[in-house]
C-alpha positions, 0 to 999 in steps of 0.5 A: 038932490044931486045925489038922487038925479046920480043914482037915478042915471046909475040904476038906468045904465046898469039895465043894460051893461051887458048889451053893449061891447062897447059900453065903457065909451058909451057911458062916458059920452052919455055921463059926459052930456048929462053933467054939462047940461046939467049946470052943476060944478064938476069938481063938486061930484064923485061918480064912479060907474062900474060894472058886475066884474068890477070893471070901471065904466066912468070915473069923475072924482070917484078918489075924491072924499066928499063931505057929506051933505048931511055933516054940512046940514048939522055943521051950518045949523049948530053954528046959526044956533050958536050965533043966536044964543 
């Protein structure tokens, strides 16, 4: 679910990236209320915003590797079956 809520804001402020001259503080302010609001850890998001010319617009954790939810889903579940067997 975070994932997708992730996504949803990138696609939303990718609509405008060339409009702004001064994009880059805009976006971390944004991105900035948008993650405290939000109720969600900052050490547990990567998120990297970047522009066409590849130019980094916001960046938290965006070095971070990440276990993907998925792997943990398949991870937790093999176990639980293991313990029931």
């Amino acid at each position: 679910m975070k994932h997708i809520v992730l996504l949803c804001v990138i696609f939303l402020f990718s609509s405008y990236v060339e409009a702004r001259t001064d994009l880059a503080s805009d976006i971390n302010s944004r991105m900035g209320k948008i993650l405290d609001s939000s109720g969600l850890k900052k050490t547990d998001l990567g998120v990297m915003i970047v522009d066409g010319e590849q130019k980094v617009l916001f960046n938290l954790n965006g070095e971070k590797h990440f276990i993907p939810a998925s792997i943990s889903k398949l991870l937790t579940t093999a176990s639980v079956l293991s313990a029931l067997q």
